[in-house]
N, C-alpha and C positions, 0 to 999 in steps of 0.2 A: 266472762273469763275469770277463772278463780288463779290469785296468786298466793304463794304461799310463801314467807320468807324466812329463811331458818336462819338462826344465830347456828353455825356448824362450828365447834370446837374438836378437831382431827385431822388426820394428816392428807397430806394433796392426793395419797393413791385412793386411800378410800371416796373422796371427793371425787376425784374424775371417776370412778367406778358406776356414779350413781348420774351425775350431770355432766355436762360437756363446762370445758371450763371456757369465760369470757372475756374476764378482766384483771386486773392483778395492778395493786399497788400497795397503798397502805393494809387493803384487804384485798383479800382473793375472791370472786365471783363464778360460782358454776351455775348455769342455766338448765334444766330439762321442761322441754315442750310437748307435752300430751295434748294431742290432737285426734284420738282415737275417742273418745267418750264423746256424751252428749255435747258439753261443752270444752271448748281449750281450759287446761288445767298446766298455769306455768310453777317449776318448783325452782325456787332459786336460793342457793345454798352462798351464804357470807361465812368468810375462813378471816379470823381477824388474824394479824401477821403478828411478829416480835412479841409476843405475849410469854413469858414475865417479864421481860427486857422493857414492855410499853405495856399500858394500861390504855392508852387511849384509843386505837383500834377494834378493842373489844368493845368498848363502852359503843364506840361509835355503830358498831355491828347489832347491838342491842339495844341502841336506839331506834332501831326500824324492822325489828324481826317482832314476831307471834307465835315463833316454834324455836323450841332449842334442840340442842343433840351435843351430845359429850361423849367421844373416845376416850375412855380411860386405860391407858398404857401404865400406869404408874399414879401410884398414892401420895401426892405432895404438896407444899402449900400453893405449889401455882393452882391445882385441882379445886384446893380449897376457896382460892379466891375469887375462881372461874364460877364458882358455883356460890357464891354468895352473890356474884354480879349478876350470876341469871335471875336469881330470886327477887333481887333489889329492882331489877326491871321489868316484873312483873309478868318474867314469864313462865306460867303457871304449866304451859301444853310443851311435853319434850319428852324422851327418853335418852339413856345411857348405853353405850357397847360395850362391855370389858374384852379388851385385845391383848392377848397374854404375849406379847413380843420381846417384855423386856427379863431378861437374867432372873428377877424373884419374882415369884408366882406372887398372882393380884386376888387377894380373899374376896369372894363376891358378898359375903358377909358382911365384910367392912365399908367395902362401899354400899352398901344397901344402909349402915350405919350413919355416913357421912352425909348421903343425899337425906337421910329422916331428920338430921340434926342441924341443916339447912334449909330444913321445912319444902324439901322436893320433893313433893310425891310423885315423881318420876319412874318407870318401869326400867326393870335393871334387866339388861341381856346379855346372856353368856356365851352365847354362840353368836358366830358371823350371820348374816342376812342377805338373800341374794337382791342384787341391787333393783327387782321389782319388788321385792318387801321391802328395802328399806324404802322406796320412793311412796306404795302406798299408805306403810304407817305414818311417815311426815305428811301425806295429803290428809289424811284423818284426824290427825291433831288440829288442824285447822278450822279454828270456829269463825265465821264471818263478823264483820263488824256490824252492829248491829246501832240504825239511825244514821243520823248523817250529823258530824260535829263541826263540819265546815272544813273550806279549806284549807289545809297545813302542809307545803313541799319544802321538808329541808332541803338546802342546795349543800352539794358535796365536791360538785366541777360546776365551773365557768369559765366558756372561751368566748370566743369573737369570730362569725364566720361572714368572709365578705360576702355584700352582697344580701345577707340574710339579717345578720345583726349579733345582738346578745343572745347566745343559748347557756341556758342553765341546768345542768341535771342533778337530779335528785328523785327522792322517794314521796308517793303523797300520802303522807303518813294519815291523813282523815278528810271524806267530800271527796269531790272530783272538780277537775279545772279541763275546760273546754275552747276549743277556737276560737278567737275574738272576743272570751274575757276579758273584760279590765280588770288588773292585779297591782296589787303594794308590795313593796318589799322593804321587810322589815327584819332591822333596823335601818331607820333612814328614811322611808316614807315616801321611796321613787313611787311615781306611778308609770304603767305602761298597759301595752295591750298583747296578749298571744297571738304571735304570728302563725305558729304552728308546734304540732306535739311528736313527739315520736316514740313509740314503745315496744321493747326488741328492737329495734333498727326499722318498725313500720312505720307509717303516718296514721296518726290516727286523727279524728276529731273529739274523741273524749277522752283521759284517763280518770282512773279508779283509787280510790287507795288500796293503796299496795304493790302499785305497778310502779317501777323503775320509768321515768320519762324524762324525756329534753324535752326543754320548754324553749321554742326562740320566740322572743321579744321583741317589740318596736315601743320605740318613743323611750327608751331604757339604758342611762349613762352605765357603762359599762363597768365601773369604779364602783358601782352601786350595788354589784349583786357577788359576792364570792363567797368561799364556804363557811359554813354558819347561814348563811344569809335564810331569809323564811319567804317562799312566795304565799300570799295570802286575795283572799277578791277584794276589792277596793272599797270602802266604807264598812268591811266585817270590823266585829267589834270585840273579836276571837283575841289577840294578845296585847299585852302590853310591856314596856321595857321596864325595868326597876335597875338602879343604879346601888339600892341599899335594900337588905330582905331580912326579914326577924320569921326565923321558923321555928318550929320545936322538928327537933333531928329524931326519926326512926330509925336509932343503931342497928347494925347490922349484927347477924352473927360471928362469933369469933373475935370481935372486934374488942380489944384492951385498952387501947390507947385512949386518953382523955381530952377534949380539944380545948383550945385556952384561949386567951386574951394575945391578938399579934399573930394566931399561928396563921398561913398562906393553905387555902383549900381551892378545890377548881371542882365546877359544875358542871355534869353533863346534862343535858337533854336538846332534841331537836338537832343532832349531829354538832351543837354550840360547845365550845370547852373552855369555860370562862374562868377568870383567875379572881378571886378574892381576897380577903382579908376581916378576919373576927375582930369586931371592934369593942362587942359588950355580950357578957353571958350575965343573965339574968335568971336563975333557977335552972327550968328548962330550956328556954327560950337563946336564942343566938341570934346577935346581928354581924351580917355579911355583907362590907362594901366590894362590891364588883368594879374592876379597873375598867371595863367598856359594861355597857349594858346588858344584862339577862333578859331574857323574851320570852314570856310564859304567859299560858293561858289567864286570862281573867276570873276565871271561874275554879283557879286553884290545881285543877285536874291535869295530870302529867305527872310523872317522875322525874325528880328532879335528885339524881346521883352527884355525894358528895365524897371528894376523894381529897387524899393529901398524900403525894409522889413521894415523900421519904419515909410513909409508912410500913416497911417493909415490914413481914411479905403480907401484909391484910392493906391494902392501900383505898377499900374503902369504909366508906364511916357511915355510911347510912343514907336515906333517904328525903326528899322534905316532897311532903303532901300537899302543902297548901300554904304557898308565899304571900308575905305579905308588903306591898312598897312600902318605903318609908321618905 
């Protein structure tokens, strides 16, 4: 089963137009299920909400997507910022709409300008797409992952169902997690065992990455596992937490502002949106204490988006490649 998950930046009509919509909270969720081809081909489309008004829904939508798509209605710096965040997250595979609805006409010039100067080599469309085009160009952008980098399920929800126990849902963002594994959660270091998985609303015995899954637990204090939280298999030796991180920052485009000594920045990766504080600039170099702990990979690999909420309107700063504890 191929899943494909789009970072979707556009309005709720054209979204139902193309998937059936599922879920709605912080973000909005459209599903479509191809069952017609050789294999099931699921397309699931994330609408991050409140975006300029929030940052953090996007970021969180672009933590788990591999395809983008932007509705451009209008030339502005929310635009701008939307498109520095796709780039920062490293997603390379997307196209653009131009949807001329609003009062001034939209130069397609200029936007083919903006996404070059964002370094998106993104395809620019000017015409509407019936929503079997658009659904097969998003299947096509889709490159599989390639190797297996272990387990990673950010958790986004967690409830408590009698009878069953702790379920946790989230996205597996790399590997796959199977019935009767034993898993960690991290931060914290609970250990338990998968009772069982669900994806779409089915039961399965395997998920994939990239599939949307509930995971219920046994043997798993329920205090232990909420958003942010990372399900990983027990003895992986895939992350570690840092409480203090010295990176050298990959500014973004656009981005003017200078960071200092004292200023308050927050990190995204892994659906995690942790709160900091600069405590020494050293050249290039930056140390960042975190008020709970950051959970990144060992091996450096991830983006790790770093934003500061009163920087209007570019509110982020850049990227860190490769953290170091301290």
């Amino acid at each position: 089963m191929t899943v494909v998950n789009v970072a979707f930046y556009g309005s709720d009509d054209l979204a139902k137009s193309i998937a059936k919509r599922s879920d709605s909270r912080d973000i909005d969720s459209y599903v479509f299920k191809d069952t017609g081809s050789t294999q099931t081909r699921i397309l699931s489309l994330l609408r991050p909400l409140k975006h300029p008004e929030s940052i953090r829904p996007l970021l969180s939508v672009l933590n788990v997507s591999s395809v983008g798509f932007i509705e451009v209605t209008k030339i502005d710096a929310a635009l701008g910022e939307v498109l520095v965040a796709m780039k920062s997250s490293g997603i390379e595979s997307g196209f653009a709409m131009i949807n001329q609805v609003s009062e001034s006409w939209i130069d397609p010039d200029r936007v083919r300008l903006i996404f070059h100067q964002a370094e998106l080599g993104w395809d620019i469309i000017e015409e509407p797409l019936e929503p079997h085009e658009f659904r097969e160009k998003l299947f096509s952008l889709h490159v599989e992952r390639e190797g297996n980098d272990g387990l990673v399920v950010p958790i986004d929800q967690r409830f408590t169902v009698q009878g069953i126990g702790v379920v946790g849902i989230g996205y597996v963002q790399s590997g796959s997690i199977e019935k009767h594994d034993q898993i960690e959660i991290v931060p914290g270091g609970n250990i338990g065992v998968v009772r069982s998985l669900q994806v779409m609303d089915d039961d399965v015995e395997k998920a994939d990455s990239g599939d949307r899954v509930g995971v219920a637990l046994r043997g798993v204090d329920e205090n232990s596992l909420g958003k942010g939280s990372l399900i990983i298999h027990h003895g992986s030796d895939l992350l570690t937490e840092v409480t203090s991180s010295t990176y050298k920052l990959n500014t973004t485009k656009f981005q003017k502002r200078i960071l200092s000594i004292n200023d308050v920045v927050h990190a995204s990766i892994n659906l995690q949106f942790k709160v900091g504080r600069i405590t020494e600039i050293d050249g290039e170099l930056i140390t960042i204490d975190w008020e709970t702990p950051l959970v990144v990979r060992k091996d450096g690999s991830g983006l790790v988006i770093v934003v500061q909420l009163d920087a209007i309107p570019m509110r982020i700063f850049g990227t860190i490649s490769e953290v170091s504890p301290v």
